[in-house]
SEBALUM-916779 format. One record per residue (C-alpha): residue number from 1; residue in three letters; z, x, y. Coordinates in Angstrom, 3 decimals, always signed. Last residue first. Layout:
<rs>
R    n  res        pz        px        py
R  NUM  ALA         Z         X         Y
...
</rs>
This chain:
<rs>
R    n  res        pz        px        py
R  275  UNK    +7.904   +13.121   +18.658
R  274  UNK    +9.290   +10.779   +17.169
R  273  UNK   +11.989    +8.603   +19.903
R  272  UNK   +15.703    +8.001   +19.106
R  271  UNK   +18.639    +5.855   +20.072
R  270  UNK   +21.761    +6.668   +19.110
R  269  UNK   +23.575    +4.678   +21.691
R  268  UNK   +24.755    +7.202   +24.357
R  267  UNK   +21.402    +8.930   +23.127
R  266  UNK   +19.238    +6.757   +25.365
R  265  UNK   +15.904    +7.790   +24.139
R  264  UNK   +17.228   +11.285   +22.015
R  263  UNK   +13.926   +12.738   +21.113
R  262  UNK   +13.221   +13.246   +17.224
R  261  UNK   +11.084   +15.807   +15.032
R  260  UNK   +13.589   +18.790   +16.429
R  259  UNK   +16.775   +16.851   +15.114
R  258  UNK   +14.580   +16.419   +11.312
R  257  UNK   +16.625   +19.240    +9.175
R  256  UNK   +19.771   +17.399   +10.717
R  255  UNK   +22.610   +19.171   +13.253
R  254  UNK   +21.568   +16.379   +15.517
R  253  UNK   +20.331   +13.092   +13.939
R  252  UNK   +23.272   +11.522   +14.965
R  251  UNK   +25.782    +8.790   +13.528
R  250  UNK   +28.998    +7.257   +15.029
R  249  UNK   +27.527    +4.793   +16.884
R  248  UNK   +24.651    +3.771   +14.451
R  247  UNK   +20.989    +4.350   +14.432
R  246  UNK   +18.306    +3.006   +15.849
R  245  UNK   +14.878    +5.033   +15.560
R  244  UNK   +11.858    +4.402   +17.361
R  243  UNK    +7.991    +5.303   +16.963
R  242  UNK    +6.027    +7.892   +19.166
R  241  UNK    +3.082    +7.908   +16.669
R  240  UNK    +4.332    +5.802   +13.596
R  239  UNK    +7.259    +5.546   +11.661
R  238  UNK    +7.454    +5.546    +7.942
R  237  UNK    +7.697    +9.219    +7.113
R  236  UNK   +10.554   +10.419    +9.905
R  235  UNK   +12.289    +7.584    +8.903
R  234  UNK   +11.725    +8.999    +5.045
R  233  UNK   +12.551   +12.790    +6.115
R  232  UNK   +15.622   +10.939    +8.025
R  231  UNK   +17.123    +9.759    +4.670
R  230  UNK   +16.328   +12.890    +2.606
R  229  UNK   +18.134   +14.894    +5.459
R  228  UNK   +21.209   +11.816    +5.163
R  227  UNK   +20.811   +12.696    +1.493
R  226  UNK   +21.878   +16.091    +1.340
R  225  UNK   +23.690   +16.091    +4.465
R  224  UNK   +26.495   +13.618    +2.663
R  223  UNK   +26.054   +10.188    +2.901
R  222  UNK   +28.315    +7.175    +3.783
R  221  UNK   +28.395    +8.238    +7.370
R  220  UNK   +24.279    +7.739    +6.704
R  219  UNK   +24.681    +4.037    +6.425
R  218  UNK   +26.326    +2.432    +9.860
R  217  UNK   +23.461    +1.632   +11.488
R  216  UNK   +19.803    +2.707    +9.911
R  215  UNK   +17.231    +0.397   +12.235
R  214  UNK   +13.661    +1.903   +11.944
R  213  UNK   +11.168    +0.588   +14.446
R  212  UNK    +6.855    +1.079   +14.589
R  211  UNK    +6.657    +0.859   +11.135
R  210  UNK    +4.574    +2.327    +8.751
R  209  UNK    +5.248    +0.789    +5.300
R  208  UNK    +6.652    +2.013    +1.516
R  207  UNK    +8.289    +4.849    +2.052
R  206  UNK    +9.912    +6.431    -1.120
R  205  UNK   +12.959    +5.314    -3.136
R  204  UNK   +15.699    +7.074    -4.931
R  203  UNK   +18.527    +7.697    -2.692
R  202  UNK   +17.394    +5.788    +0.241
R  201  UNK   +17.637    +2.809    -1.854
R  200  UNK   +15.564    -0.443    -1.735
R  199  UNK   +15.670    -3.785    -3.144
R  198  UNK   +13.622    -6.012    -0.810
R  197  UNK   +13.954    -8.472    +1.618
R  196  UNK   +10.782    -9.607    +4.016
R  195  UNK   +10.802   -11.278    +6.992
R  194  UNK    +8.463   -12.975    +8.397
R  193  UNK    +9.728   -16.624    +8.346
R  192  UNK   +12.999   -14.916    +8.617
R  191  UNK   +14.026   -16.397   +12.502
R  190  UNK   +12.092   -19.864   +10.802
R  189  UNK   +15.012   -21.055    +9.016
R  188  UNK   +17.459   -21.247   +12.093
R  187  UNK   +20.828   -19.974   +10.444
R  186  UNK   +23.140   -21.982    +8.568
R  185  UNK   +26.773   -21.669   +10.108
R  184  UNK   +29.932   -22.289    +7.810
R  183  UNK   +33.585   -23.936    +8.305
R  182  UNK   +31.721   -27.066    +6.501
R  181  UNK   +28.700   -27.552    +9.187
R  180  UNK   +27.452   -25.262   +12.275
R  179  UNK   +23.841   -25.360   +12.341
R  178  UNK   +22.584   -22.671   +13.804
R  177  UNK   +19.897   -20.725   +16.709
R  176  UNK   +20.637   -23.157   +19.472
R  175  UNK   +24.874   -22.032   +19.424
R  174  UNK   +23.634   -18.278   +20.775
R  173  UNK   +22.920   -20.633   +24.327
R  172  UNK   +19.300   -18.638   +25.168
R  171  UNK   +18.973   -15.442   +27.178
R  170  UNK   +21.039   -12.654   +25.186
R  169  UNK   +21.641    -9.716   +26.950
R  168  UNK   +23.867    -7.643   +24.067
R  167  UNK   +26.907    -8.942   +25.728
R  166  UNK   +26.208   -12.949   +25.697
R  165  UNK   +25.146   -11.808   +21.817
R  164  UNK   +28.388   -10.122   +20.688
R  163  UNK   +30.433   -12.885   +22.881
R  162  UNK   +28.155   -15.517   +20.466
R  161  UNK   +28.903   -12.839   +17.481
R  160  UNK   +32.741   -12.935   +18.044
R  159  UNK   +32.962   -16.407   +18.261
R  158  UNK   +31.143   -17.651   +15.640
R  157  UNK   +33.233   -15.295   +12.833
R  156  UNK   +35.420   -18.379   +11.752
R  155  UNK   +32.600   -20.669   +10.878
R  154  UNK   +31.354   -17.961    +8.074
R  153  UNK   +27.923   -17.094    +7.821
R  152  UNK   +24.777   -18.645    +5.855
R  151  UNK   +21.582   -16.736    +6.179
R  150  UNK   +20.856   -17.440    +2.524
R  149  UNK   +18.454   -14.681    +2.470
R  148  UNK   +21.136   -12.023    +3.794
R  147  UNK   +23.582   -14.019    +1.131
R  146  UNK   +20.925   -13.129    -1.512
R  145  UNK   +20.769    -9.188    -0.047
R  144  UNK   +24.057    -8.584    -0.487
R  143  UNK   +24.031    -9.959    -3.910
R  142  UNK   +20.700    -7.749    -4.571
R  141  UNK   +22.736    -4.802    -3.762
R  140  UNK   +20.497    -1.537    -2.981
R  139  UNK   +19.211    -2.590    +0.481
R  138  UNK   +16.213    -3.527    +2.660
R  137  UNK   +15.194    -5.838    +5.614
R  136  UNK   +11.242    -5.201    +6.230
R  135  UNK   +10.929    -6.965    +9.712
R  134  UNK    +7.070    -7.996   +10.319
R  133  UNK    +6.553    -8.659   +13.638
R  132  UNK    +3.591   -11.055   +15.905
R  131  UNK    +5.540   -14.315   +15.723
R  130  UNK    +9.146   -12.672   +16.768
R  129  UNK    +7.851   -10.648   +20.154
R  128  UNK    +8.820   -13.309   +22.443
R  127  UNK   +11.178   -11.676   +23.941
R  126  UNK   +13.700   -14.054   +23.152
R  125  UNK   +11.829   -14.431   +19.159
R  124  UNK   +12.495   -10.428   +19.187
R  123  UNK   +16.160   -10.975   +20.177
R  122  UNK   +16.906   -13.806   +17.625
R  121  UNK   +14.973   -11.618   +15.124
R  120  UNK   +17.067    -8.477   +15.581
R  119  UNK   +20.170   -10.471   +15.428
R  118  UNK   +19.342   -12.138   +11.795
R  117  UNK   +18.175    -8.732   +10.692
R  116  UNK   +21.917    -7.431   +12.241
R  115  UNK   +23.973    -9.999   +10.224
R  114  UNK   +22.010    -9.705    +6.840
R  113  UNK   +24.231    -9.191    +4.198
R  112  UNK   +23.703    -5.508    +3.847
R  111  UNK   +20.930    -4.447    +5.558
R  110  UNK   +20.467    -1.172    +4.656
R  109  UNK   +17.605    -0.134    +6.337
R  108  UNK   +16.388    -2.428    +8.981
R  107  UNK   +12.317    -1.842    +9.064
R  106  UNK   +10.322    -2.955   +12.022
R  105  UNK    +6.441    -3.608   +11.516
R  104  UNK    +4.880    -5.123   +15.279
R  103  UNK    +1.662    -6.317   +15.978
R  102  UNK    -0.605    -6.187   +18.950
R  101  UNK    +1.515    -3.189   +20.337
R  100  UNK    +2.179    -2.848   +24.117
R   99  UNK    +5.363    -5.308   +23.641
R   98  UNK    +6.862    -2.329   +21.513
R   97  UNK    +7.275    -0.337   +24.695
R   96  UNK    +8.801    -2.729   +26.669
R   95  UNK   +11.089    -3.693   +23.740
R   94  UNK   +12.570    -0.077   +23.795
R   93  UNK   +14.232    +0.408   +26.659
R   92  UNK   +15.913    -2.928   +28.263
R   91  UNK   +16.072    -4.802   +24.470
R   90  UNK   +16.872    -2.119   +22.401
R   89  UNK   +19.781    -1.189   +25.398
R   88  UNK   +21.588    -4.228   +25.160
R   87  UNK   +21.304    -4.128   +21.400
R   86  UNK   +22.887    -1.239   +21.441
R   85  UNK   +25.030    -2.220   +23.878
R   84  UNK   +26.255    -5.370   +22.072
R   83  UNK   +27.862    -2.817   +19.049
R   82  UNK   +27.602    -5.432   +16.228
R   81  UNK   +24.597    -8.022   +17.771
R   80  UNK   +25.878    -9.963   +14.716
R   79  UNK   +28.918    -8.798   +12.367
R   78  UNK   +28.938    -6.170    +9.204
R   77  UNK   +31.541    -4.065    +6.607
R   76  UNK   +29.024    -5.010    +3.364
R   75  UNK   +31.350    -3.164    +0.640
R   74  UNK   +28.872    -0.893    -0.934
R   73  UNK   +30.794    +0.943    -3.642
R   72  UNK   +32.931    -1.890    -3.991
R   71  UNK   +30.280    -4.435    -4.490
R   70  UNK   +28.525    -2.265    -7.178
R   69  UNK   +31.638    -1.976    -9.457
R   68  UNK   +31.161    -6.106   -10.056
R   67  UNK   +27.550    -5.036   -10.570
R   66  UNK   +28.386    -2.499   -12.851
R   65  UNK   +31.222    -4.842   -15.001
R   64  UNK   +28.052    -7.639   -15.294
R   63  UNK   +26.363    -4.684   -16.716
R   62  UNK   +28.860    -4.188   -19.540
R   61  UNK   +28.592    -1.276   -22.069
R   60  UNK   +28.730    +1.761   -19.321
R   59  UNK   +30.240    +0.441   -16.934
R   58  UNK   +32.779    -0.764   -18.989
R   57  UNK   +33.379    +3.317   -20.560
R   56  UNK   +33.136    +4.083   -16.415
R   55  UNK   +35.969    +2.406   -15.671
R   54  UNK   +38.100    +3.742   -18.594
R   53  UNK   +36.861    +7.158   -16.995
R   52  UNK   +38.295    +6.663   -13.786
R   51  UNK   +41.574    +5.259   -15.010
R   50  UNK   +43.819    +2.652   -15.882
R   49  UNK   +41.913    -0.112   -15.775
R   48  UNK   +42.979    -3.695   -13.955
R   47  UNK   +39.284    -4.119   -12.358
R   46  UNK   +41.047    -4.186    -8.369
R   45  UNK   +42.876    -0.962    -9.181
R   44  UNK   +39.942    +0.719   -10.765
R   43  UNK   +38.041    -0.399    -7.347
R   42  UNK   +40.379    +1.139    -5.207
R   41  UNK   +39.603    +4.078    -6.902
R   40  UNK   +36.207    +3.492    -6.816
R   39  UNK   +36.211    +2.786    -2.761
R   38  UNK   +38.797    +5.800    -2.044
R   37  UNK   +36.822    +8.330    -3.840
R   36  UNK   +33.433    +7.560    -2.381
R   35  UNK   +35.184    +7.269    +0.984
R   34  UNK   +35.952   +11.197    +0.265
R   33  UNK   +33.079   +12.168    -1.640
R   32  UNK   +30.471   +11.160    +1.177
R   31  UNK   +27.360    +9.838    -1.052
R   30  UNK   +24.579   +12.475    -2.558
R   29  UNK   +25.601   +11.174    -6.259
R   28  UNK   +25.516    +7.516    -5.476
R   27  UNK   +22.014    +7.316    -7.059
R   26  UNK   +21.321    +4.089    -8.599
R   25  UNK   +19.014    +4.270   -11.746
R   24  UNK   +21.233    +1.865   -13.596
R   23  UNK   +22.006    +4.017   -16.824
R   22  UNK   +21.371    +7.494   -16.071
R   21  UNK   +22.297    +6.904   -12.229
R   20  UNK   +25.421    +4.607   -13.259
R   19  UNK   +26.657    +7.659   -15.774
R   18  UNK   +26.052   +10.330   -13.622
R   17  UNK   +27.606    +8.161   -10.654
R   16  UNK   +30.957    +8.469   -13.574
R   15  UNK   +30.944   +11.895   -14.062
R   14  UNK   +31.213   +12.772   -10.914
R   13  UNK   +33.869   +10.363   -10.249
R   12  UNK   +36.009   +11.488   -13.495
R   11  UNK   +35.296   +15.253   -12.157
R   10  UNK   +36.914   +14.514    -8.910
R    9  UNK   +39.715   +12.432   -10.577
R    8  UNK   +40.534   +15.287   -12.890
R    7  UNK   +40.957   +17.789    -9.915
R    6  UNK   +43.526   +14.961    -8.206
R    5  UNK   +45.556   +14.740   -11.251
R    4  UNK   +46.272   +11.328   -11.764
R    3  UNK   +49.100    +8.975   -11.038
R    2  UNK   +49.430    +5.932   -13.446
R    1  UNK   +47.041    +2.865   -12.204
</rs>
C-alpha cells in the first residue's frame, strides 16, 4: 500500500464506517480511532488494495468483501477462564448471591467465539446453578458467533485454559467437559443447552432481557466514551435490582455517565454491583 497522507486516511476511515453503517447497518462510528485505524489498514494490506477508499468502493458492491472486512474489525482476541481471578472471584462473591434467585438470566456481551460463555457455563453447572440459567451470548459477527455454537477449539490451546480453569477454582478434571479428537476439542453439548446466541450490537441495539449478570470483557477499550456511555446505559437497562456487572481488566465504569449507578464489588477485578 503506497504511503498516505495521514489527514486523508482519517477522512478515508470516516468515510468508509459511513458507508458500512448506510449499507450494513453496523455502527463502527463510536469505535476507538486509533485501533480502528490500525485494524482497516491492516486490513487494506491483507485485501491487496491500495487504499482506504478502494476498500470501501468493494465494500460497497461486494458483501462477501464486507464480511471478509468484518473479521478484521472484530478480530476475536479470546481464551477460557481468560483472567482466572476473575473468574476466581465470580465464583467466591457473586455466585452466593445469584444462588438466592430461583432462576438465573446472564448476558455475555460480545462473545466473540465463545471461550468465556463456554467458561461461564462450566462454572455455573460446578455450582450447580447451570439447569436453572439462561445465558444470552451476543455479538455483531455471525462467523464468530457459528464457531461459539460449534464449541470446537483448537488442541493446541488445552493447556492454557485447563491451568486457566485449575486457577479460576475449578472443582472437576477441566479434561471431563471435551472430547479431544483431530488436534481439536468438542465441547460437552449440554453446557449450551440454554444458551442462546444472537446477533447483537451495542451500537445499534436496545435491551432485550433483564438479567441478573452482564459480562462485557474486553469490548468497551474498543469504544470511545460515546458509545462505552451508550454501552453502560444498556447494562444499566437490563439488570435487575442489585444486579452484577463483569467487566474486563483494563476497563472501568469510573469517569462514565453511569459510575454513580454502580458499586465497585471487588474492583481489583472490575466487578460491579447496581445500585
Amino acid at each position: 500500500m503506497p504511503q498516505q497522507n495521514v489527514a486523508s486516511v482519517d477522512i478515508e476511515l470516516r468515510l468508509l464506517m459511513e458507508a458500512i453503517y448506510l449499507k450494513y447497518s453496523y455502527d463502527f462510528r463510536d469505535y476507538a480511532l486509533t485501533s480502528q485505524k490500525r485494524r482497516v489498514l491492516h486490513a487494506v494490506r491483507q485485501m491487496g488494495c491500495p487504499t482506504v477508499s478502494a476498500l470501501q468502493e468493494k465494500v460497497l458492491h461486494d458483501p462477501a468483501t464486507f464480511m471478509q472486512l468484518l473479521q478484521y474489525l472484530t478480530i476475536p482476541v479470546s481464551q477460557m477462564f481468560r483472567d482466572p481471578t476473575y473468574f476466581l472471584a465470580l465464583r467466591q462473591e457473586v455466585i452466593p448471591f445469584l444462588k438466592t434467585y430461583p432462576s438465573l438470566k446472564i448476558w455475555i456481551a460480545g462473545c466473540s467465539t465463545g471461550e468465556e460463555v463456554y467458561s461461564m457455563a462450566i462454572m455455573l453447572k460446578e455450582e450447580g446453578l447451570l439447569d436453572r440459567s439462561i445465558i444470552y451470548a451476543t455479538d455483531i459477527n455471525p462467523e464468530s458467533l457459528d464457531r461459539a455454537r460449534k464449541g470446537v477449539f483448537a488442541l493446541e490451546h488445552l493447556k492454557t485454559y485447563t491451568a486457566n480453569y485449575q486457577k479460576a477454582g475449578g472443582t472437576c478434571s477441566f479434561s471431563d467437559y471435551y472430547t479431544a479428537a483431530y488436534n481439536a476439542a468438542l465441547f460437552d453439548r449440554s453446557l449450551i443447552e440454554n444458551i442462546t446466541f444472537a446477533d447483537h450490537s451495542l451500537a445499534t441495539d436496545s435491551v432485550f432481557a433483564e438479567t441478573h449478570l452482564v459480562c462485557c470483557r474486553n469490548v468497551l477499550i474498543y469504544f470511545n466514551k460515546t458509545l462505552q456511555d451508550r454501552a453502560f446505559g444498556l447494562f444499566h437497562e437490563s439488570l435487575c435490582h442489585r444486579g452484577f456487572l463483569g467487566l474486563g481488566s483494563k476497563e472501568s465504569i469510573d469517569f462514565s455517565s453511569y459510575s454513580s449507578s454502580f458499586e465497585p464489588l471487588v474492583k481489583k477485578e472490575r466487578i460491579f454491583r447496581k445500585l
